[in-house]
C-alpha positions in Angstrom: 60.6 -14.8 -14.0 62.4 -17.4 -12.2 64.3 -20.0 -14.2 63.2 -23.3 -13.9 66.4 -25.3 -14.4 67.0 -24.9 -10.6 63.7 -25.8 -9.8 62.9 -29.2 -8.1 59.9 -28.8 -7.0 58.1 -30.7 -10.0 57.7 -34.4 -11.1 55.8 -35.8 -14.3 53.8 -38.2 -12.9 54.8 -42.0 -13.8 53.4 -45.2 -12.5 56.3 -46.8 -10.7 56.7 -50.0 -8.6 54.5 -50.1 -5.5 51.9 -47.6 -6.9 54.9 -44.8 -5.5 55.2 -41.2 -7.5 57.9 -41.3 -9.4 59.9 -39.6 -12.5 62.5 -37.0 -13.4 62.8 -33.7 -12.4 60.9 -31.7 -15.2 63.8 -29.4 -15.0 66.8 -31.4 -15.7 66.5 -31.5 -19.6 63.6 -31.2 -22.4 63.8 -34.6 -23.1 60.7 -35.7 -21.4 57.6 -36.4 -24.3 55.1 -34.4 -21.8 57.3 -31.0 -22.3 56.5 -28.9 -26.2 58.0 -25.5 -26.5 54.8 -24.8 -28.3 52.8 -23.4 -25.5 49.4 -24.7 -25.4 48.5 -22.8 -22.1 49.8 -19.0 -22.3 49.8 -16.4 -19.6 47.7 -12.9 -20.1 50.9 -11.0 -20.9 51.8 -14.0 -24.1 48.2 -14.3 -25.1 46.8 -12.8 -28.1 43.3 -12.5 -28.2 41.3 -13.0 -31.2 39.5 -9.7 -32.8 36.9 -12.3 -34.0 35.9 -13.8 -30.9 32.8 -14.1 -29.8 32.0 -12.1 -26.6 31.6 -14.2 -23.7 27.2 -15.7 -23.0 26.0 -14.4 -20.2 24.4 -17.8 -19.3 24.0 -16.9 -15.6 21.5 -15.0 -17.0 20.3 -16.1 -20.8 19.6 -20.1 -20.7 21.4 -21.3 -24.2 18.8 -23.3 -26.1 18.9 -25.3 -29.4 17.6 -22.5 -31.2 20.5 -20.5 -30.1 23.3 -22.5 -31.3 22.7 -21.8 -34.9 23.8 -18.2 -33.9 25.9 -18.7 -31.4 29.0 -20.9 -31.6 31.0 -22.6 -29.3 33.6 -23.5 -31.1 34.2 -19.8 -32.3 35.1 -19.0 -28.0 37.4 -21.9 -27.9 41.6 -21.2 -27.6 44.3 -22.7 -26.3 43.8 -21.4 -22.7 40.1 -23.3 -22.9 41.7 -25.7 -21.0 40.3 -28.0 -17.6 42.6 -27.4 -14.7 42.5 -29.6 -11.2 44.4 -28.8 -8.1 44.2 -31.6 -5.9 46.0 -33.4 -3.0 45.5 -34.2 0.4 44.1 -32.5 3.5 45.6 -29.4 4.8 48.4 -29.2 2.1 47.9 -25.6 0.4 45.0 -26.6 -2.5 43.0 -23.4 -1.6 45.8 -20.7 -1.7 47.6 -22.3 -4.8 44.4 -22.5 -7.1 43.8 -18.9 -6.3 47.4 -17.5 -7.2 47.3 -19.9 -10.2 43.9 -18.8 -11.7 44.9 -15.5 -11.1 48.4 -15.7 -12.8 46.3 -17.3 -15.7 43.3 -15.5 -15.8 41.2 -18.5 -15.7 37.8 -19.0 -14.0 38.2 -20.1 -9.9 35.5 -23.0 -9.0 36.9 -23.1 -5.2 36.1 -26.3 -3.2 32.7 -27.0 -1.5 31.8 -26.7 1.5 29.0 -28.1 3.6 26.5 -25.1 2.8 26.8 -26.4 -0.8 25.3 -29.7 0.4 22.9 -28.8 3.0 21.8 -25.3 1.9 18.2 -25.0 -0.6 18.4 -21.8 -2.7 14.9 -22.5 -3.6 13.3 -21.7 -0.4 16.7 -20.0 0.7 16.9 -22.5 3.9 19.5 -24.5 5.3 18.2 -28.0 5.7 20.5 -28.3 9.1 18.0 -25.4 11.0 15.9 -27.6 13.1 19.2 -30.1 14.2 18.8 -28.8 17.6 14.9 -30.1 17.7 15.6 -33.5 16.8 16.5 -36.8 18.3 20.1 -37.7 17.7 19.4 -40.6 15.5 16.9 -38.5 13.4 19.8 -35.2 13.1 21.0 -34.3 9.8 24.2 -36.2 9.5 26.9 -33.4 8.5 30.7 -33.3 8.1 31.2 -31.8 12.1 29.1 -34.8 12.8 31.2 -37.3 11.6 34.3 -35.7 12.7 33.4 -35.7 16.5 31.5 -38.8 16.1 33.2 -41.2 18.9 31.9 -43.9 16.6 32.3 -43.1 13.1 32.7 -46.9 12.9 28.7 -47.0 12.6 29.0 -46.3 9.1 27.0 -43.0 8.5 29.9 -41.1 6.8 29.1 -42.9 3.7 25.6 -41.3 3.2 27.6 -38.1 3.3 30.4 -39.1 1.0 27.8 -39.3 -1.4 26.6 -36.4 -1.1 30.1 -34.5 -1.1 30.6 -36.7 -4.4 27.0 -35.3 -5.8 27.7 -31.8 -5.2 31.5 -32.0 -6.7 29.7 -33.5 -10.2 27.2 -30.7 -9.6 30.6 -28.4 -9.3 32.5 -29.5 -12.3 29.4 -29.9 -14.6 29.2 -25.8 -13.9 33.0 -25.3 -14.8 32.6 -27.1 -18.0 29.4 -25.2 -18.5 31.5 -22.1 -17.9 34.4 -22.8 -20.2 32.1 -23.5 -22.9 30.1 -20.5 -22.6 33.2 -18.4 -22.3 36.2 -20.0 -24.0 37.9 -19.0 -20.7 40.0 -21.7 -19.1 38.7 -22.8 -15.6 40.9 -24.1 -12.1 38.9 -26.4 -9.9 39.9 -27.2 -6.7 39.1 -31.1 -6.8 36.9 -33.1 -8.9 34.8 -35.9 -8.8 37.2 -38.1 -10.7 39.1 -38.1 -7.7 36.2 -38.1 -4.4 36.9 -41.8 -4.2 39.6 -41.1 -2.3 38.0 -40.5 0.6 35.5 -43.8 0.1 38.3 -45.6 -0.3 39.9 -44.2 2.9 36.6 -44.6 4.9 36.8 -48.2 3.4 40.5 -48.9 4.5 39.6 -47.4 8.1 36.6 -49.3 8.9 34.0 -46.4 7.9 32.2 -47.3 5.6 31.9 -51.0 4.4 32.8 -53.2 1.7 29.0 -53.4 0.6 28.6 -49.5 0.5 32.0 -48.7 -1.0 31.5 -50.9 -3.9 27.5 -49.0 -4.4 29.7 -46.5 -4.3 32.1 -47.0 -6.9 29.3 -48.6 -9.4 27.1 -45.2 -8.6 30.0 -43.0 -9.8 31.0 -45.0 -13.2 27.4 -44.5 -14.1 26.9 -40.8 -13.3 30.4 -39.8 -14.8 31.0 -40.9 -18.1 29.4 -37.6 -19.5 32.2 -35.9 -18.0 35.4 -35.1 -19.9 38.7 -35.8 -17.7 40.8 -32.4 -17.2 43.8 -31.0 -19.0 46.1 -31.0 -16.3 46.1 -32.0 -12.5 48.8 -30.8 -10.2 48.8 -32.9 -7.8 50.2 -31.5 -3.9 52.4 -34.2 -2.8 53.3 -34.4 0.5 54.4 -36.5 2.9 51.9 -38.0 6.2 53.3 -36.7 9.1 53.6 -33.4 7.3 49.9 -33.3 6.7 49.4 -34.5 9.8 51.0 -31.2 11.4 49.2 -29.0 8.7 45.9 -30.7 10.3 47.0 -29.6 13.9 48.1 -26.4 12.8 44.9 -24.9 11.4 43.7 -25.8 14.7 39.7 -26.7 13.5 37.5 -26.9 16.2 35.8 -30.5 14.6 39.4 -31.5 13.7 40.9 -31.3 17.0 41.1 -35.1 18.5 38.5 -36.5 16.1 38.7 -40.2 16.1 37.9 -40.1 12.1 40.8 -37.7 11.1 44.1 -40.2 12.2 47.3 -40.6 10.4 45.7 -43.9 9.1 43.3 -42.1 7.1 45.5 -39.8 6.0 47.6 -42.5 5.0 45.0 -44.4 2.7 43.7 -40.9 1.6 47.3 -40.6 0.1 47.7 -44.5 -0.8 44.3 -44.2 -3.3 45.5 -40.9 -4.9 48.6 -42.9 -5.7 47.2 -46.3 -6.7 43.8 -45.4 -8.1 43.4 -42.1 -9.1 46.4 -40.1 -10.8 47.2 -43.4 -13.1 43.9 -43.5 -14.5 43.9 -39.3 -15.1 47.6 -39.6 -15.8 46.2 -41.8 -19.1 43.9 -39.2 -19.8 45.7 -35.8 -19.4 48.5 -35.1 -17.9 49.2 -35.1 -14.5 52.0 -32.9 -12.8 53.6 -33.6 -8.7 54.7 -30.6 -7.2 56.3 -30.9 -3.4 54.2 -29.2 -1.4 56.2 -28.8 1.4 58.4 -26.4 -0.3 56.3 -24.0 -2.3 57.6 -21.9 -5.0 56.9 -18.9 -6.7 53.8 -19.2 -8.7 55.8 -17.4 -11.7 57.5 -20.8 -11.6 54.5 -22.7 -12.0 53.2 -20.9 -15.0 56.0 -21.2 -16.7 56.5 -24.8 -16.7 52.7 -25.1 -17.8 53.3 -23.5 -20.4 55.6 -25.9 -21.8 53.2 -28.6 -21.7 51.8 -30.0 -24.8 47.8 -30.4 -24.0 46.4 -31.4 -27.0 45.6 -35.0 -28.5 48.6 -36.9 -30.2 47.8 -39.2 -32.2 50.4 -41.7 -30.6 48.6 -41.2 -27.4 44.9 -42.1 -28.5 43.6 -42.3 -24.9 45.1 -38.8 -23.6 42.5 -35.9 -24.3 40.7 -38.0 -26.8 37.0 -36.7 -25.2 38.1 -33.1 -26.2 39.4 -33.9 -29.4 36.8 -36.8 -30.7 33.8 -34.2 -29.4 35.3 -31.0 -31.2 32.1 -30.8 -34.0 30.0 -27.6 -33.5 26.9 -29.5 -32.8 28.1 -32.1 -30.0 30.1 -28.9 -28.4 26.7 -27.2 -28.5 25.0 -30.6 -27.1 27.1 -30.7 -24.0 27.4 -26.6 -23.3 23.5 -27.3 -22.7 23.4 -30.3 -21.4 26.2 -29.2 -18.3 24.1 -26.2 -18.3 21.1 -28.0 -17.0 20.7 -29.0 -13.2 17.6 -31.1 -14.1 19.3 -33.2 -16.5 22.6 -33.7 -14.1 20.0 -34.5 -11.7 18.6 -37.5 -13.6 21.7 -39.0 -13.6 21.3 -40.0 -9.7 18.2 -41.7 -10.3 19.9 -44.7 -10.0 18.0 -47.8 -7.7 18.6 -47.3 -4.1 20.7 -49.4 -1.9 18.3 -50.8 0.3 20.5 -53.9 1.1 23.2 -51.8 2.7 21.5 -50.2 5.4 24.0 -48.1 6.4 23.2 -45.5 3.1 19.4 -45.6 3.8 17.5 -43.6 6.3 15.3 -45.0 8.4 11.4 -44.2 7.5 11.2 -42.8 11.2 14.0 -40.4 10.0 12.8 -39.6 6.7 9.0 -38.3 8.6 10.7 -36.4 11.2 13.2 -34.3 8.9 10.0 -33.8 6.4 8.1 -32.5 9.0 10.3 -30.3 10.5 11.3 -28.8 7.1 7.0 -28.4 6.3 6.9 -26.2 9.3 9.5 -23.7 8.4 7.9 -20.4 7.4 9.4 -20.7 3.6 8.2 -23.6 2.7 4.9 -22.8 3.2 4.4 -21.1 -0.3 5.9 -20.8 -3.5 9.2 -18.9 -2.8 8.3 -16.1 -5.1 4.6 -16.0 -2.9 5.3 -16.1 0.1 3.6 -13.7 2.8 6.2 -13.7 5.0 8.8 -12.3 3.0 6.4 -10.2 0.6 4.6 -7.5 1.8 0.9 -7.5 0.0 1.5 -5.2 -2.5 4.1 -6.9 -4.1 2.0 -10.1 -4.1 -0.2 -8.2 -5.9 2.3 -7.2 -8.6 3.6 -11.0 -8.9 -0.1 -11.7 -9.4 
């Protein structure tokens, strides 16, 4: 394993004078209060696995009830690698390949980054909600990423109806992770998070995309939906500079991408500005929060190890950092949340929140609303009951359901 005394690539994350990363190289001594030899994170070859713990719930298949926590117990699954991980950073800067080689260096549980099937597609009736685009008038169309990308007027505003749906889905995303780690005890890696969607708001904000009005429903629609929501562990952050993102952009050559009037360097620029000013402080007083230069990308050996250094567990000098995990440790609040971030109706209910009908730009039009209805009426699955449908059953098999 590479040593990391000649490794520069890392930063503990400070809050310096004009909002700027700063800090030491985590290298140059142990001095630092955020580095403990006593590793709280441990790779599969250090980590010794408890003959007494319980085998992993297989709640993709077995819904965990009240009845079932006085037999099962969370706690019992939980170790030091039952830890929230979050690689984030701007576009374009490597997020996707590093959280892969790092949750497979750890062994921890993948959630990868959604994408616009995540938003658009109904596994009820199995349909993409985008089919009939082609059939409708442009002002009635489905309003997707591609759209606002090669929108010559993203001005108009309509990119905020679909941040908030990006930010939906990503609560939707993480909500599942924690669900995972506390059926499992394994450790999870999530390729952004909700804490940090505002980002892009912001950014659409700075760049004239979305207005004051709508970014502050916004911001006041995320406090309330996220407080349920226990910060991560750790977030390694991809730091890199504009202009290099900007050639990462033109160098994955997207189709949508390619001379969008959305996508400039100004964007990119706030997108980096609100990670900096808004988001990593606030996670930073939460967790811990690690920089890593992502314009010169190391060996993921490298990574790991300085993890493992970390201390990630409540202090009781630091109140504030990790204090969800630790003040919610009891058996019976552990077993609260594993079902309540097992539950898509109740993480639904928290988005029934009064609409903003005085910022027209995050409202459909009722002309809108009736066409996309009726078009979705008439597809062939949604017709029937998914499960009773004739044209995807033949009649026998009806008759069996029956």
């Amino acid at each position: 394993m590479a040593s990391l005394v000649s490794k520069k690539c890392f930063q503990v994350f400070l809050k310096g004078s004009q909002n700027r990363v700063v800090g030491l190289a985590a290298v140059i001594n142990n001095k630092s209060p955020q580095i403990n030899q006593v590793a709280t994170i441990v790779s599969p070859a250090n980590y010794n696995f408890k003959a007494d713990k319980p085998a992993p719930w297989p709640y993709q298949q077995q819904t965990f009830t009240v009845i079932d926590q006085f037999y099962d117990s969370t706690e019992a699954r939980l170790d030091e690698n039952s830890k929230v991980i979050v690689v984030d950073g701007n576009l374009a800067v490597g997020k996707t390949n590093f959280a892969k080689k790092l949750a497979d260096s750890l062994g921890f549980h993948l959630v990868p980054h959604i994408s616009e099937a995540d938003l658009f597609f109904s596994h009820y009736y199995q349909i993409d909600a985008r089919w009939a685009n082609h059939t409708l008038p442009a002002e009635h169309k489905i309003y997707d990423l591609r759209a606002w990308l090669t929108d010559p007027h993203p001005e108009k505003g309509i990119g905020a109806k679909l941040q908030m749906m990006f930010y939906r889905q990503r609560l939707f995303k993480y909500s599942k992770a924690l669900h995972h780690l506390m059926s499992t005890g394994q450790g999870v890696i999530i390729e952004r998070s909700p804490f940090s969607d505002q980002v892009f708001a912001e950014a659409m904000n700075a760049c004239g995309f979305m207005s004051r009005p709508a970014l502050k429903y916004y911001l006041e629609y995320k406090r309330q939906t996220i407080f349920d929501f226990w910060k991560p562990h750790l977030t390694i952050y991809l730091d890199a500079p504009v202009d290099f993102v900007v050639n990462k952009l033109k160098q994955r050559n997207h189709a949508a991408e390619n001379g969008s009037k959305a996508l400039t360097k100004q964007f990119v620029s706030e997108i980096d500005r609100a990670y900096k000013k808004s988001v990593l402080p606030d996670l930073k007083r939460h967790g811990e929060v690690l920089v890593y230069d992502a314009t010169e990308m190391d060996e993921i050996d490298v990574v790991v190890e300085y993890i493992e250094r970390l201390k990630l567990d409540w202090d009781p000098n630091d109140e504030k950092k990790f204090q969800q995990w630790h003040d919610n440790k009891a058996e019976d609040i552990l077993s609260y949340f594993r079902r309540y971030w097992g539950s898509q109706i109740e993480i639904r209910k928290l988005f029934n929140l009064p609409l903003p009908w005085h910022i027209p730009e995050m409202m459909d039009s009722p002309e809108s609303v009736h066409a996309m209805k009726t078009v979705f009426e008439n597809h062939p699955r949604t017709a029937y009951h998914p499960e009773y449908n004739p044209n995807y059953w033949d009649k026998w098999s009806l008759l069996l359901k029956g």
